[in-house]
PABA-548898 format. One record per residue: residue number from 1; residue in three letters; x, y, z of N, C-alpha, C, O in turn. Coordinates in pm, whole numbers, plus 50000, padded with zeros to 5 digits. Layout:
BEGIN
+-----+-----+-------+-------+-------+-------+-------+-------+-------+-------+-------+-------+-------+-------+
:   n : res :    nX :    nY :    nZ :   caX :   caY :   caZ :    cX :    cY :    cZ :    oX :    oY :    oZ :
+-----+-----+-------+-------+-------+-------+-------+-------+-------+-------+-------+-------+-------+-------+
: NUM : ALA :     X :     Y :     Z :     X :     Y :     Z :     X :     Y :     Z :     X :     Y :     Z :
...
+-----+-----+-------+-------+-------+-------+-------+-------+-------+-------+-------+-------+-------+-------+
REM end
This chain:
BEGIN
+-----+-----+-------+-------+-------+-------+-------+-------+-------+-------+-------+-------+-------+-------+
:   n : res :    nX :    nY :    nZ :   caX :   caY :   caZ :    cX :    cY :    cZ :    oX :    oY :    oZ :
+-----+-----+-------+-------+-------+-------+-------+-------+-------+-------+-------+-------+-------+-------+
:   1 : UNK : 18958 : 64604 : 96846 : 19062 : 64577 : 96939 : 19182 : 64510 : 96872 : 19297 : 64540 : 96902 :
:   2 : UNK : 19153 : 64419 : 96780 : 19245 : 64365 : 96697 : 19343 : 64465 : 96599 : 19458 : 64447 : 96558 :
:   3 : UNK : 19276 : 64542 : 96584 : 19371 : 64719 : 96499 : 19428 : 64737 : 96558 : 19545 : 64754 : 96521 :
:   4 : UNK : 19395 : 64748 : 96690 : 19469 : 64855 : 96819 : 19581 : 64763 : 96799 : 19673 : 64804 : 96728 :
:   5 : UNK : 19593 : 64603 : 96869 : 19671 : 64511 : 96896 : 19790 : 64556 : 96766 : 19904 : 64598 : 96787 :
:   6 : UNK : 19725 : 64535 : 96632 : 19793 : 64530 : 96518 : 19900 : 64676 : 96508 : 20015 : 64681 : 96465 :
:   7 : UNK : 19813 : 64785 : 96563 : 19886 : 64875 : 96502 : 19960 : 64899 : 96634 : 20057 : 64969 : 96604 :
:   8 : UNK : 19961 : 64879 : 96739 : 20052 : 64880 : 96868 : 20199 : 64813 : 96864 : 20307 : 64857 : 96905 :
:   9 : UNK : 20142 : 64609 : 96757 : 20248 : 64571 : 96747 : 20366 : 64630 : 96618 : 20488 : 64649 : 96612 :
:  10 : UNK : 20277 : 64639 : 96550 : 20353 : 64706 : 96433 : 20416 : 64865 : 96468 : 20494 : 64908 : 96384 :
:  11 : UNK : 20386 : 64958 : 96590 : 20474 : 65030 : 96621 : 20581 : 65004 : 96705 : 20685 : 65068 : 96719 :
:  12 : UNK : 20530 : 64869 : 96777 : 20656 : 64776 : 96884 : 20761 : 64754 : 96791 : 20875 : 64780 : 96830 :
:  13 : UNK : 20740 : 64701 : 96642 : 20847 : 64603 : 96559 : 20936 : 64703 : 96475 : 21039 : 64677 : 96413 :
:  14 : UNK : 20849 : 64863 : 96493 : 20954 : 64992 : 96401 : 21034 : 65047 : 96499 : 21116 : 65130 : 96460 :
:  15 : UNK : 21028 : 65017 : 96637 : 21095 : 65087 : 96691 : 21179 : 65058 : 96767 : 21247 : 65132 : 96836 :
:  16 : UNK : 21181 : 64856 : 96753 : 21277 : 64777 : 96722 : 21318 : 64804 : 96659 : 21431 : 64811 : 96706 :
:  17 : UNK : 21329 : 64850 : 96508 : 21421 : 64830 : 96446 : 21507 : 64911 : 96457 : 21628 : 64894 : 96476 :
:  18 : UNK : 21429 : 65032 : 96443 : 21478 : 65201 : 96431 : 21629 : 65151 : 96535 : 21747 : 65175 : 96513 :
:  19 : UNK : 21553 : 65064 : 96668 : 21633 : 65066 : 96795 : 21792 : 64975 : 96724 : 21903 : 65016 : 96755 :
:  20 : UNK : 21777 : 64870 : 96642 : 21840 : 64788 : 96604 : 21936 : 64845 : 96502 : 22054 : 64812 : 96518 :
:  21 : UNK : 21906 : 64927 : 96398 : 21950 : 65038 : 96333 : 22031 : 65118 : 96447 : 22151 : 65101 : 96429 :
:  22 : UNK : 22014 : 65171 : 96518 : 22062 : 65279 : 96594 : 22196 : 65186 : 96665 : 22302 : 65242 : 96695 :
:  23 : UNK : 22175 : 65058 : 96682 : 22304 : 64940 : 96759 : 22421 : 64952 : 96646 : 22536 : 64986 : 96673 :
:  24 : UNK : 22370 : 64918 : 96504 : 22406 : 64893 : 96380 : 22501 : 65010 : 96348 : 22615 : 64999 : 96301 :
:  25 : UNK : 22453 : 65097 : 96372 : 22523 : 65262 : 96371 : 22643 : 65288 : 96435 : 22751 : 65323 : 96387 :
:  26 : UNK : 22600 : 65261 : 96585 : 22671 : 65253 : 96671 : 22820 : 65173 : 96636 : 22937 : 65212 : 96634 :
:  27 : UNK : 22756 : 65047 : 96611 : 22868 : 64918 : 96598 : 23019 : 64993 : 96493 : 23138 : 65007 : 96520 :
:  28 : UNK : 22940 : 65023 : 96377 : 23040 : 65089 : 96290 : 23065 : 65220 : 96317 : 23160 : 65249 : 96244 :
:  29 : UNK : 23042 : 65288 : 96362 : 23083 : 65429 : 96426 : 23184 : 65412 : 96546 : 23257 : 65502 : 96589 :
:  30 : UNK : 23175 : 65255 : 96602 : 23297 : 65214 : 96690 : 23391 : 65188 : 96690 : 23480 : 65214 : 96771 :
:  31 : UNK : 23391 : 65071 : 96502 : 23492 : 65006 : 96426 : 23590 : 65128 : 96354 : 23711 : 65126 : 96332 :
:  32 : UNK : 23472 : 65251 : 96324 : 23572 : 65361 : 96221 : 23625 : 65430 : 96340 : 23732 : 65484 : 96311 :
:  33 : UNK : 23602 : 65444 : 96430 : 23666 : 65557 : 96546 : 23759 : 65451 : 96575 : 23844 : 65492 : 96496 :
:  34 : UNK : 23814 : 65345 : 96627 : 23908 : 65212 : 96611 : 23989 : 65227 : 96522 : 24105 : 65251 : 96556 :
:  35 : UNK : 23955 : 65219 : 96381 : 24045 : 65248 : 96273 : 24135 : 65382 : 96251 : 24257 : 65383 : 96234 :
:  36 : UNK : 24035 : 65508 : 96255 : 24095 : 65595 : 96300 : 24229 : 65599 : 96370 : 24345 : 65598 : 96331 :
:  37 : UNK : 24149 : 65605 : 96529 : 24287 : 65616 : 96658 : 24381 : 65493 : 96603 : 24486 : 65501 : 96668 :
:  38 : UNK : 24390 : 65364 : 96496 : 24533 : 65305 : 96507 : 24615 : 65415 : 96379 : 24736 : 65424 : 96359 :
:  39 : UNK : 24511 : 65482 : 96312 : 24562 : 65576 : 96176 : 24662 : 65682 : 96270 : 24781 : 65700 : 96243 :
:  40 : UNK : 24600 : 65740 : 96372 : 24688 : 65861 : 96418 : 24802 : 65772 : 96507 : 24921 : 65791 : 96483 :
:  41 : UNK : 24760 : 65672 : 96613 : 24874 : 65626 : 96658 : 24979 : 65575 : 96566 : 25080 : 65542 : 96628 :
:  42 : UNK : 24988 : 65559 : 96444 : 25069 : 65503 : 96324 : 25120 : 65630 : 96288 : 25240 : 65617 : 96308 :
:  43 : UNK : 25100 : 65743 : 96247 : 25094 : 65835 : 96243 : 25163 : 65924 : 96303 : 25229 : 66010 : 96244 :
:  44 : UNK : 25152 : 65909 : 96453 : 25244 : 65950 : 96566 : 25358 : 65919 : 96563 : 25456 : 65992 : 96566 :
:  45 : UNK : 25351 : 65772 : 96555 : 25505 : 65671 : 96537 : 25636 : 65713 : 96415 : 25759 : 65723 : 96417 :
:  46 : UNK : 25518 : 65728 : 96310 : 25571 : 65765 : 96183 : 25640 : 65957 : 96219 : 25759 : 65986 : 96209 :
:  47 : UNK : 25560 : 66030 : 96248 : 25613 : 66155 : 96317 : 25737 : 66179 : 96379 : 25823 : 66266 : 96359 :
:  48 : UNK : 25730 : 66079 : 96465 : 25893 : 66032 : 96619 : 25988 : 65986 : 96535 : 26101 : 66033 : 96546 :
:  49 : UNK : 25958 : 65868 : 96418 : 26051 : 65836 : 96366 : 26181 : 65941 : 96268 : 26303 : 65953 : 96273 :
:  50 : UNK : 26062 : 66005 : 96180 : 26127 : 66071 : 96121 : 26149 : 66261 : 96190 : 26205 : 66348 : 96124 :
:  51 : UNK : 26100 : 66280 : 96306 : 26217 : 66377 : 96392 : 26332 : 66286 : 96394 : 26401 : 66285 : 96292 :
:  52 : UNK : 26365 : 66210 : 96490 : 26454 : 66088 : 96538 : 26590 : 66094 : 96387 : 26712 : 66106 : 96382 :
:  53 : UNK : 26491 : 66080 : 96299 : 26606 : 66082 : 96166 : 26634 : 66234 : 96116 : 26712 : 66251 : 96022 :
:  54 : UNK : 26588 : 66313 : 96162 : 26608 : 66447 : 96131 : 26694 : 66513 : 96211 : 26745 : 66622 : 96184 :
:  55 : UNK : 26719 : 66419 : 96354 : 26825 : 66463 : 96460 : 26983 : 66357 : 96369 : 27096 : 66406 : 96375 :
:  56 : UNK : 26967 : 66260 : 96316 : 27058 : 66209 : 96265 : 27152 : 66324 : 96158 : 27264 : 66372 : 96152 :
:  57 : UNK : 27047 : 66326 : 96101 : 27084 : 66409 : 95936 : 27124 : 66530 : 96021 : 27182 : 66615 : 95954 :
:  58 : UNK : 27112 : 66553 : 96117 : 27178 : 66749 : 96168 : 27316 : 66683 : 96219 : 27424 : 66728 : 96183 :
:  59 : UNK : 27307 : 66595 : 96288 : 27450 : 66514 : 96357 : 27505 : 66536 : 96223 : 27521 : 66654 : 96190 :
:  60 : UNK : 27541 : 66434 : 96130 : 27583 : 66407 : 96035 : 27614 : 66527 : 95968 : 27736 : 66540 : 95966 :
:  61 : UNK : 27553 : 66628 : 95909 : 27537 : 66744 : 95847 : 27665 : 66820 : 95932 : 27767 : 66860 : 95876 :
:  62 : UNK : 27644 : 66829 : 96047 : 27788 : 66904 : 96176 : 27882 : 66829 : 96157 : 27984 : 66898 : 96149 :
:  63 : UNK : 27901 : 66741 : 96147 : 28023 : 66608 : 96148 : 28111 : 66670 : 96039 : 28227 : 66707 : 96059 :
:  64 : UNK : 28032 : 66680 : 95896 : 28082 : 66696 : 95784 : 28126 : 66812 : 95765 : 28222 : 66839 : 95693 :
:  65 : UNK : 28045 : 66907 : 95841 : 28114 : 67065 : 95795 : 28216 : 67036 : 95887 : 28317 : 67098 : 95853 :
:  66 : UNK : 28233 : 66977 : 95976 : 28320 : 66991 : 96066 : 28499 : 66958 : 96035 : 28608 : 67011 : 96058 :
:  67 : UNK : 28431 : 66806 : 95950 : 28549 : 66757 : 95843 : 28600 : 66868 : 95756 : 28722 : 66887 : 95751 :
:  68 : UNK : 28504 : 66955 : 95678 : 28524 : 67008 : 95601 : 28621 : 67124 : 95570 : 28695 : 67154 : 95477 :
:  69 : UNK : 28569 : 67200 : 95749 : 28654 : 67310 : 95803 : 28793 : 67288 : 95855 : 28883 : 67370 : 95872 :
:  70 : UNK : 28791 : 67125 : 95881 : 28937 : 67131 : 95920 : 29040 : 67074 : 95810 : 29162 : 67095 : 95813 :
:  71 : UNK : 28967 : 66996 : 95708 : 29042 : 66971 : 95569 : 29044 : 67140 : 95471 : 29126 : 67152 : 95380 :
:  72 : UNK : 28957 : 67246 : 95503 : 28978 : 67356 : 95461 : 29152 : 67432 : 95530 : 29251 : 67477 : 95472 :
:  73 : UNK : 29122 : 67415 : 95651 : 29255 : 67462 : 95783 : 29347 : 67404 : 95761 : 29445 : 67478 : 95778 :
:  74 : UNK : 29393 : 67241 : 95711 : 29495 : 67178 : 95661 : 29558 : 67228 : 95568 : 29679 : 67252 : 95570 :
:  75 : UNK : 29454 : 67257 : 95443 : 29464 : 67286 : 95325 : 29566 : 67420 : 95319 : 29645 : 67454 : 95231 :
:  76 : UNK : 29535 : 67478 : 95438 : 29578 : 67650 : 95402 : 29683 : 67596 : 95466 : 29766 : 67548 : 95388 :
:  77 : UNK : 29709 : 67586 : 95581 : 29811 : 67534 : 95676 : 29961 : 67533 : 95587 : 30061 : 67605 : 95582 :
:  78 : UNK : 29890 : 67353 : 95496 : 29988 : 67336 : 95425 : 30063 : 67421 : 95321 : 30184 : 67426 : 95300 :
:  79 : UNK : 29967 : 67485 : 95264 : 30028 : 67602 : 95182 : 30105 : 67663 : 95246 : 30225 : 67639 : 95240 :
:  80 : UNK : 30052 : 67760 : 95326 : 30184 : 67850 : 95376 : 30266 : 67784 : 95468 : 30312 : 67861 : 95552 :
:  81 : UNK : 30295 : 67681 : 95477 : 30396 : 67638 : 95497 : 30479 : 67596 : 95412 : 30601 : 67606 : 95429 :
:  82 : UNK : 30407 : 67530 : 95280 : 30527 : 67549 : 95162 : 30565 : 67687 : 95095 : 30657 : 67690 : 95013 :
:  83 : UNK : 30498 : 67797 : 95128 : 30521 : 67934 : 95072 : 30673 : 67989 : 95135 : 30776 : 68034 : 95084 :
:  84 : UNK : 30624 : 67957 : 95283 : 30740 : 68016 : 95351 : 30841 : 67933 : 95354 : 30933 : 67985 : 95417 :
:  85 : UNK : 30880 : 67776 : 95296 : 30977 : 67733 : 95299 : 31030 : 67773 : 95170 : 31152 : 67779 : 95155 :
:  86 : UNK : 30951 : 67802 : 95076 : 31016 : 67873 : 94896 : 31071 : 67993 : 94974 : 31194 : 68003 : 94968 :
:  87 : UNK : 31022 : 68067 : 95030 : 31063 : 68230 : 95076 : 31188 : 68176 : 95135 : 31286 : 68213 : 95071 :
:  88 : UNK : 31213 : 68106 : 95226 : 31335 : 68082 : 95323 : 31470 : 68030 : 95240 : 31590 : 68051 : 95259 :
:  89 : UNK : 31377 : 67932 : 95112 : 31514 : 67902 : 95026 : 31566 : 68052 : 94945 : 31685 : 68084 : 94943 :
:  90 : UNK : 31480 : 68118 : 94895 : 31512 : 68240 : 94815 : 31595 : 68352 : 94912 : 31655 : 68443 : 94854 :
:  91 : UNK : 31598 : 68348 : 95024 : 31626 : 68402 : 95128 : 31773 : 68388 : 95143 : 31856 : 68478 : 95159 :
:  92 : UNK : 31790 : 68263 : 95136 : 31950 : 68215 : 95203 : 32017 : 68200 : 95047 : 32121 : 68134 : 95047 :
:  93 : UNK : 31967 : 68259 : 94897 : 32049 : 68228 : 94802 : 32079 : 68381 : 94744 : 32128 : 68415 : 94637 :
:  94 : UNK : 32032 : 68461 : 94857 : 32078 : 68605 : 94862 : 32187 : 68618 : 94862 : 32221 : 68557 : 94963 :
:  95 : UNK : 32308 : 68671 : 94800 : 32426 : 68696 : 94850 : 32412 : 68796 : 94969 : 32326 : 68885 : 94963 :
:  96 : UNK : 32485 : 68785 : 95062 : 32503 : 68856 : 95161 : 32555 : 68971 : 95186 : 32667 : 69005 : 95151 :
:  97 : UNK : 32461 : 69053 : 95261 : 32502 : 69199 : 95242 : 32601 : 69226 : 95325 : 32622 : 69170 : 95433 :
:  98 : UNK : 32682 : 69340 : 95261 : 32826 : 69371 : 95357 : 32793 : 69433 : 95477 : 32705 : 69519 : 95492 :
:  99 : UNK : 32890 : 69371 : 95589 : 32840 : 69444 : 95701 : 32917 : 69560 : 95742 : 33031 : 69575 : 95698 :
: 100 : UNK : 32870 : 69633 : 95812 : 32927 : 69799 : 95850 : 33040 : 69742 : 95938 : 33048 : 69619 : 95937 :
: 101 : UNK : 33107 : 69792 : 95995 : 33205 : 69745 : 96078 : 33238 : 69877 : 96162 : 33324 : 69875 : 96250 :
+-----+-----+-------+-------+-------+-------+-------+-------+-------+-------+-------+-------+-------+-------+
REM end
């Protein structure tokens, strides 16, 4: 009867443990799934941020061509406007043609 007792308690104290093990498991399988979800919520944040700066850099990027196209439009502007004021001087140092009468 004392075996029985013995080997009854000694399957009571493995399956404590097994049971205690299985808490143990648990515990850190709680802490890494924890760690995890703050990895992706960091993650997420980090994601938003840099769309957020990728909407900057397209602003900016339009701004500049925008500068660019109209310092291009100046550029020409000004030219032919000094072209045609050379043409207008060469113009009036024409002697003048005789008129029919």
């Amino acid at each position: 009867m004392i075996d029985t007792i013995r080997k009854w308690t000694g399957s009571v104290i493995g399956v404590a443990r097994r049971v205690e093990n299985l808490f143990d498991l648990q515990e850190r399988s709680t802490k890494a799934i924890a760690r995890l979800e703050e990895e992706v919520r960091a993650l997420r944040l980090e994601v938003e941020r840099l769309k957020a700066r990728e909407d900057i850099v397209v602003v900016k990027a339009e701004a500049a061509a925008a500068v660019a196209a109209g310092s291009v439009a100046l550029q020409t502007t000004a030219d032919l406007a000094r072209r045609l004021g050379g043409i207008e001087v060469q113009l009036r140092l024409l002697p003048s043609a005789p008129r029919d009468a």
